[in-house]
C-alpha angles and dihedrals in degrees: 000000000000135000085257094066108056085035089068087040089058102050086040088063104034082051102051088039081059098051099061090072099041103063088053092041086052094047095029104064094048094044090051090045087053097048086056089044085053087046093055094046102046098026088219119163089218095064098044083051094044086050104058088037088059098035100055088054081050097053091044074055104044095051103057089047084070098050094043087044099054093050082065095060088051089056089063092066098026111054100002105042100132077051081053091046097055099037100026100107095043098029087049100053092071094037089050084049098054093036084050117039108005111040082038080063090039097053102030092054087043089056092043091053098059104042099041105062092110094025112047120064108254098247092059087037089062096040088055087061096051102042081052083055096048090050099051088058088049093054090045087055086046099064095028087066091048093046085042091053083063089055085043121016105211139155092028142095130199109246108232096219096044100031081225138134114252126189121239098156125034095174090056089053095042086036091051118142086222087052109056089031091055092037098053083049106046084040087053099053095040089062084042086058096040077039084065096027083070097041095052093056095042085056104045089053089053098042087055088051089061087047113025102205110230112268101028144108110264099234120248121282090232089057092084099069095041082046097046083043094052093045094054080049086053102046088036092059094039086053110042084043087055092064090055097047085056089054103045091039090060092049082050093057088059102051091048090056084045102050113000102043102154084055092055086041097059103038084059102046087240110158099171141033112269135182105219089012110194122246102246123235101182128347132185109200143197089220084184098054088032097232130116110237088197123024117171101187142173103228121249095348086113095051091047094045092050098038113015086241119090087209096050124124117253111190119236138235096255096036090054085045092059101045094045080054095059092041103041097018138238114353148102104264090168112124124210097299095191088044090051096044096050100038090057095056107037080049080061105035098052092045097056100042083058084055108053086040090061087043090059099042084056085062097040096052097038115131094013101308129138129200101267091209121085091221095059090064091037075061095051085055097051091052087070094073099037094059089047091050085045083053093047092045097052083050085049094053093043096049098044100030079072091063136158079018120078073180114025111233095000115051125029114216089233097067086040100082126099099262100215096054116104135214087251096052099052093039085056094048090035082057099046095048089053097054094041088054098049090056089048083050091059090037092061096033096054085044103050085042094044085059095029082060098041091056125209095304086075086063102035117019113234115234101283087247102232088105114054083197091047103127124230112266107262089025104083133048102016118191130252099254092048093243119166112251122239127272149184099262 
């Protein structure tokens, strides 16, 4: 084992640890912004309950997003600085952009909204969560086209004295096709996984509701319909979201074919060049000889998907390696074939089984109704982790689908890490991530349950119930400049 090694081990693990928080951060903060716009139209007590309940598990999420987020930008000059030499002065506009304009948004309305619940007018107070919204979707576009410049190097040239990558074109790099087509997928699937994320707790209040736990608080009786009304939500965004990731993901398909087609090959199990190629269900291959010894297949569905034609022709692994051979010269540019192969379908797979959950759930809870069995909302929680995992596993098959290019066809991983750093050093700093991750992990974990437990009284106090006329707190004597009053938060 090398320091390389561990070194990618190390930015594999500090990165998924990080996307667990993205995709809830992404859908989080519009879904809340649209429970409070639905609280400032409607003036019901249940959405700005339902606001402030949701919003205090965002911002737990959001905030551990930042802290995991910044330790990836260590890593770069830590374990990958020859990678920051070369692609420092492309690689760095798009990061500036998002440090600078959209993550300052991002932050600062963050801040205003939640301080100013019983200082800013409501209709400002509104417009700071959705600007926060709105710059959390632009970050996440940011570093997406700088992530996307490593899949398609574009709008730069290789200075001949320095060897390094120098910028002539920033809107090629923001305008790529990788960029936007990546963006609107992983966008997608982050608001299929804060889709579920609100569905499992809805469903887990209302399912405590059914069957009060001893020695604890019996939930409020208005809960049910703030609960009924945020799993619609729920089901509504996964599934609409759904619909998107089936559309981007095709137009993936095709720019992976374009421009990554050892990527397309692999995840495929695709050793040779093939005109219809067939969609694989389950292969087992001979990855040395470079030949499958089982291949279940749809006919034709991976040619269509990666050409539009379902007689196109679709490259395999051993002809690309051939020809990246002759272009690049002698060396292995295969990536994991059977990483690549499993992580694309359980990516699909559990996707899709979180959307046809949340399908399903649309028809079971139609006209008021709610499912009368307590397994069918124990399945609505499940399909929380298995949309986060869907969302790790297509990062898995992006990221390791490059390889060995941090840049493909113009920088090998393996000249891209920090030369003086040793195995021992990165094994000790691979170690003590680990661990300090694993605390956060309880951390977040004790605190979301902790709220999630509470329930949304914790947040916003019910009427005290000695008057049956007694009105909902926020919802009576407001004052004359329209301010929000004050809560518990």
């Amino acid at each position: 084992m090398e320091a390389l090694d561990l070194a990618r081990w190390q930015f594999g693990i500090t990165t998924i640890y990080h996307f667990l928080f993205v995709p809830l951060t992404i859908g989080l903060s519009v879904i809340v912004a649209s429970l409070q716009t639905a609280w400032y139209r409607t003036g019901k007590p249940e959405y700005l309950r339902a606001t402030k309940f949701f919003g205090k598990l965002f911002l737990i999420n959001f905030a551990m997003g930042v802290v995991t987020g910044i330790v990836q930008e260590f890593q770069f000059g830590m374990n990958w600085s020859d990678y920051s030499t070369f692609v420092g002065d492309v690689f760095g506009a798009p990061l500036a952009m998002e440090a600078l304009l959209a993550f300052f948004l991002e932050s600062t309305f963050i801040g205003l909204w939640i301080f100013g619940w019983d200082k800013l007018p409501r209709r400002v107070h509104l417009a700071c969560i959705w600007i926060a919204a709105i710059a959390t979707n632009f970050s996440a576009y940011f570093i997406i086209a700088a992530n996307a410049w490593m899949r398609h190097p574009v709008g730069f040239a290789v200075d001949s004295e320095t060897g390094r990558a120098r910028l002539t074109d920033i809107w090629a790099v923001l305008s790529n096709d990788q960029a936007w087509s990546t963006y609107l997928h992983v966008v997608a699937g982050a608001f299929i996984a804060a889709g579920l994320f609100v569905v499992a707790v809805s469903a887990f209040r209302l399912m405590r509701e059914r069957r009060p736990r001893r020695g604890s608080d019996a939930p409020h009786p208005s809960e049910h319909e703030l609960f009924r009304k945020t799993l619609r939500v729920g089901f509504a965004v996964t599934a609409l979201a759904g619909v998107l990731v089936a559309v981007s993901g095709d137009n993936q398909a095709k720019l992976m074919a374009r421009y990554e087609p050892m990527k397309l090959a692999g995840a495929e199990a695709l050793w040779d060049d093939e005109d219809g190629a067939g969609f694989s269900l389950f292969a087992v291959g001979d990855i040395e000889n470079g030949r499958n010894h089982i291949n279940l297949q749809i006919p034709n569905v991976l040619s269509f998907l990666a050409t539009g034609d379902p007689g196109g022709n679709v490259q395999g692994i051993n002809n690309v390696q051939a020809r990246y051979e002759q272009v690049f010269g002698p060396g292995d540019y295969r990536p994991n074939i059977a990483v690549l192969y499993w992580a694309f379908r359980l990516m699909m797979g559990l996707g899709l089984a979180g959307v046809a959950i949340s399908v399903a759930g649309l028809w079971l809870t139609r006209r008021g109704r709610l499912p009368g069995r307590p397994w069918m909302y124990r399945v609505a929680i499940a399909a929380l982790p298995a949309a986060l995992a869907a969302n790790i596993f297509g990062w898995v098959l992006t990221e390791m689908g490059r390889q060995p290019w941090t840049v493909v066809g113009e920088l090998l991983t393996a000249n891209s890490v920090s030369p003086g750093v040793s195995l021992t050093e990165v094994a000790i700093s691979l170690t003590a991530f680990t661990l300090i991750y694993a605390v956060l992990a309880v951390i977040e974990g004790g605190l979301l349950w902790r709220y999630v437990n509470a329930g949304p009284g914790h947040v916003m106090p019910y009427p005290s119930g000695a008057d049956p006329d007694e009105p909902e707190p926020g919802t009576a004597d407001r004052t004359a400049d329209d301010r929000v009053p004050a809560f518990v938060y």
